[in-house]
C-alpha positions in Angstrom: 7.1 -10.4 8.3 4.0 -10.5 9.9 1.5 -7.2 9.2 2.1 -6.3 13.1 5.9 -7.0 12.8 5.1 -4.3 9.9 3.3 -1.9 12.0 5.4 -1.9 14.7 8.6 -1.2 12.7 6.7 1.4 10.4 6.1 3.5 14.5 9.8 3.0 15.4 10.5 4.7 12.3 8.6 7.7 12.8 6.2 7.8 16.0 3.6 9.8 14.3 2.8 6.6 11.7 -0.8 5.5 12.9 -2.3 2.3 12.2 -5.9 0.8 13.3 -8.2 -1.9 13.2 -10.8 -1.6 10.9 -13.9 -3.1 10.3 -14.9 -1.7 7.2 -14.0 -3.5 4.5 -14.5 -2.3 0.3 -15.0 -4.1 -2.1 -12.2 -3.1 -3.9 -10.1 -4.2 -1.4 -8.2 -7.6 -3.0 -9.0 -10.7 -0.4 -5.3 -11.2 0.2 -5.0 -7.9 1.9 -7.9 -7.7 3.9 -6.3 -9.2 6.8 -4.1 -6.3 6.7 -6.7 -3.9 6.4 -8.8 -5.4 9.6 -5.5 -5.8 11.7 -3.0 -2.9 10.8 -5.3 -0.2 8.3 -2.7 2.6 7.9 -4.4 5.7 9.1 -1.7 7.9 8.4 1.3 6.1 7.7 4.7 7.4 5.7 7.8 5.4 5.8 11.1 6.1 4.8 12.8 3.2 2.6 16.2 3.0 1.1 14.8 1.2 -2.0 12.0 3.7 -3.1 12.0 6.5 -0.9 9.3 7.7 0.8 6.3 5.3 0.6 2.6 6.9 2.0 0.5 4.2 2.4 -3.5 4.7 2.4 -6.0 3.6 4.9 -9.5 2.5 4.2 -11.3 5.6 4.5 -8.9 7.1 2.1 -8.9 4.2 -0.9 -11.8 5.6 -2.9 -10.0 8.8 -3.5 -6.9 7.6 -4.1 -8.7 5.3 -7.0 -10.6 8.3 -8.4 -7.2 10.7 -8.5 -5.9 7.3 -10.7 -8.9 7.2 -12.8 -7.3 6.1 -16.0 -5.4 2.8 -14.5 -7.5 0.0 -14.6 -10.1 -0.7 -12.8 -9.0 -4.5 -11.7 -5.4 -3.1 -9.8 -5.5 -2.1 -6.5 -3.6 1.1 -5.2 -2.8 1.1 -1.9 0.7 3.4 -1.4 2.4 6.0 -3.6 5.9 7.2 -3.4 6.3 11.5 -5.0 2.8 11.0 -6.4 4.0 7.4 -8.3 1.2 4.6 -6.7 2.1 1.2 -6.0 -0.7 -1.0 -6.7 -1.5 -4.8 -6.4 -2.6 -6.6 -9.9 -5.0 -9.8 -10.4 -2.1 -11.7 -10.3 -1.4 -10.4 -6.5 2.0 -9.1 -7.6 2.9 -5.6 -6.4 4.3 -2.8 -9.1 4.8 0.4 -9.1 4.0 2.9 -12.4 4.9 6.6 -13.4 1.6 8.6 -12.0 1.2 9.8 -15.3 0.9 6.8 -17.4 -0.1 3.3 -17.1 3.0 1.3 -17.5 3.6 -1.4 -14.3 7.3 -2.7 -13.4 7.1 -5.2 -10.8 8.7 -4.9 -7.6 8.0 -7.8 -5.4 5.6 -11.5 -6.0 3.8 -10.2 -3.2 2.5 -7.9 -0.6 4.2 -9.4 2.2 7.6 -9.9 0.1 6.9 -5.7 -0.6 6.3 -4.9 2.6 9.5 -6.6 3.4 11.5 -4.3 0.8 10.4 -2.0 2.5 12.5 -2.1 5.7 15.6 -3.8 3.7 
C-alpha cells in the first residue's frame, strides 16, 4: 500500500479525513516516514479499523504536543497515532507498537509502518 493508496482509502472512509503536503519536516520525525509526512501529513485524520478501533493519526503541526502529553515514554520512539488515548509509536528499530497511555510497556503490532498502515484497512 502506497501512502496515497492510504490517503485515499482513509477519505472514502470518512470524507471529513484531511491530508496535505507538507514541507516542514521535525526533527523528530524518523527518516522512514518523512515521505509520508511530505506526501500525505494527516491534518485531521480518524479512521475506523476492525483491528484497533478508532485510530487518530497526527499531522506535523500537531507532533510536538502529542510528544509533550507522552512525556514519560522515551525520547527515541516516535508517536504518530493514538487509539482512546493509547499512542502507537514507531521505535529505533522502525517497528510499530502500541502501549497503555499510562505506562510504558510496547507490544508490537506490525514490522513496519507500511505493514501498519496496511492493518489498518484489513
Amino acid at each position: 500500500m502506497t501512502y496515497k493508496d492510504f490517503a485515499s482509502r482513509a477519505m472514502q472512509q470518512d470524507k471529513r479525513n484531511i491530508f496535505s503536503a507538507s514541507d516542514k519536516m521535525p526533527d523528530r520525525v524518523p527518516q522512514s516516514l518523512c515521505a509520508f509526512y511530505k506526501e500525505c501529513n494527516p491534518v485531521d485524520v480518524e479512521i475506523n479499523t476492525e483491528k484497533y478501533g478508532v485510530i487518530r493519526f497526527y499531522g506535523i503541526d500537531e507532533l510536538y504536543r502529542l510528544c509533550e502529553e507522552y512525556y514519560f515514554y522515551p525520547k527515541n520512539v516516535f508517536i504518530f497515532a493514538t487509539c482512546n488515548g493509547d499512542p502507537f509509536f514507531m521505535g529505533e528499530d522502525n517497528q510499530i507498537y502500541t502501549s497503555l497511555e499510562s505506562e510504558y510497556r510496547p507490544e508490537k503490532v506490525a514490522d513496519n509502518f507500511t505493514v501498519f498502515l496496511e492493518s489498518c484497512f484489513v
